[in-house]
C-alpha positions as CSV (number, residue, x, y, z in Angstrom):
1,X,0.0,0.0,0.0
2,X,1.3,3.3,-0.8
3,X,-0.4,6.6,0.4
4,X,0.8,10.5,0.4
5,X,0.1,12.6,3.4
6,X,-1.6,15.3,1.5
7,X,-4.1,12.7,0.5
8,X,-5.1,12.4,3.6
9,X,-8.2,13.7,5.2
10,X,-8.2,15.2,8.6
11,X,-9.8,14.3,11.3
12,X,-11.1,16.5,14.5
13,X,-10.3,13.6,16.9
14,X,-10.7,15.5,20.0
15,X,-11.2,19.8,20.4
16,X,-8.1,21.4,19.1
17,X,-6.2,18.1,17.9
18,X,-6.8,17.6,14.0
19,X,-5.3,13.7,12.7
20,X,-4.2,12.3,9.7
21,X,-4.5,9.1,10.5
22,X,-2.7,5.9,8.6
23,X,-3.5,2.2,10.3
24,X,-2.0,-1.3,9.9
25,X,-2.9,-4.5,11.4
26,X,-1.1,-4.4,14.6
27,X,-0.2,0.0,14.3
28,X,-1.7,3.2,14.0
29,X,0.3,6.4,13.7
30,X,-1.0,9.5,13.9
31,X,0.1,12.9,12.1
32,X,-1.2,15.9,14.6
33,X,-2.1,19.6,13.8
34,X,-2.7,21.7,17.5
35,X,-4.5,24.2,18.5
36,X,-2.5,26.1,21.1
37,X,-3.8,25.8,24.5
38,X,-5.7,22.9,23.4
39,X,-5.5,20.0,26.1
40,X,-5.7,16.2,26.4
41,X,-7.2,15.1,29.7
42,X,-5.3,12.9,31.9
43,X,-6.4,9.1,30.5
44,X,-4.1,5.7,29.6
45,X,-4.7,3.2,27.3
46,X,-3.7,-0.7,26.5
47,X,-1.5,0.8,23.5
48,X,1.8,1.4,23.6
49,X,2.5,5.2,22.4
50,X,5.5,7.2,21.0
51,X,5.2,10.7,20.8
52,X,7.3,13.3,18.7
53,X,7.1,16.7,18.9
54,X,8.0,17.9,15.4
55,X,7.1,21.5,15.6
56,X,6.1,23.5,18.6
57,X,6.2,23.4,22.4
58,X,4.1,21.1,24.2
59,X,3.5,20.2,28.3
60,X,3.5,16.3,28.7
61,X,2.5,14.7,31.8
62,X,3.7,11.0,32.2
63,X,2.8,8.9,35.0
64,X,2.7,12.4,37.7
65,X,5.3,13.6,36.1
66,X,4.7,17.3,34.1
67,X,7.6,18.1,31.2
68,X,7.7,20.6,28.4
69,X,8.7,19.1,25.4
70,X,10.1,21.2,21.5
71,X,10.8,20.1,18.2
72,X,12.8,16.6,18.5
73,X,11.7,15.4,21.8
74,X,10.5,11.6,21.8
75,X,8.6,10.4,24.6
76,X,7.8,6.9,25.1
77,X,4.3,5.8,26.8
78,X,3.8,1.9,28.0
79,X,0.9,0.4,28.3
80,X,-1.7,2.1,30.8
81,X,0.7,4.6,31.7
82,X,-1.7,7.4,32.7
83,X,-1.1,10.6,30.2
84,X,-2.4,14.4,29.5
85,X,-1.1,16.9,27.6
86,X,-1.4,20.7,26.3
87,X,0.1,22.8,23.6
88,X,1.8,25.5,24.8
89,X,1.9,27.0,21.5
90,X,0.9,25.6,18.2
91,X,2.4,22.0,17.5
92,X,3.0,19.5,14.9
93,X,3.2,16.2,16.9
94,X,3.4,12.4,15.6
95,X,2.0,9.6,17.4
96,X,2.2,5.7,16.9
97,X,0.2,3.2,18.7
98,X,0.7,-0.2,18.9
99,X,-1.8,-2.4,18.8
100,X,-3.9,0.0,16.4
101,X,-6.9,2.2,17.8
102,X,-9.7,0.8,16.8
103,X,-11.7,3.5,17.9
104,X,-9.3,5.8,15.3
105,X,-10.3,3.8,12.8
C-alpha cells in the first residue's frame, strides 16, 4: 500500500487536535495539527505510544510527572501509563500506537 500525506483527510479527533490518520494491522500512527492551549485530559490506554514533537512546544504529563517538550523530543508511553497533555503553543506532533486504535479507525 502506498499513500501520500496530503491525500489524507483530517480528522477532529478530540477539540483542538486535527489527525491524519494511517492504520495497519497491529499500528496506527497518527500525524497531529494543535491548537494552542488545546488539552488532552489525563487518561491511559492498553497501546503502547510514541510521541514526537515535530514543531512546537508542548506540556507532557507522564505517570505524575509534568515536562515541556520542543521540536525533536520523543517520549515513550507503555501500556496504561496514565497521560495528558497541552500545547503551549501551536504544534505538529506524531504519534504511533501499537496495537492500532480501533476507535481511530
Amino acid at each position: 500500500m502506498h499513500l501520500r500525506l496530503s491525500d489524507i483527510p483530517s480528522k477532529e479527533v478530540m477539540p483542538g487536535y486535527h489527525g491524519k490518520l494511517v492504520h495497519s494491522e497491529n499500528m496506527t500512527w497518527v500525524f497531529w495539527d494543535v491548537k494552542a492551549r488545546a488539552t488532552v485530559p489525563e487518561h491511559s490506554h492498553k497501546h503502547e505510544q510514541i510521541m514526537h514533537v515535530v514543531e512546537g512546544t508542548f506540556e507532557f504529563t507522564l505517570d505524575g510527572e509534568t515536562k515541556t517538550y520542543h521540536a525533536g523530543d520523543i517520549v515513550i508511553i507503555g501500556s496504561y501509563i496514565k497521560h495528558s497533555g497541552k500545547a503551549l503553543t501551536p504544534c505538529k506532533l506524531m504519534d504511533v500506537f501499537s496495537p492500532a486504535r480501533e476507535e481511530y479507525q
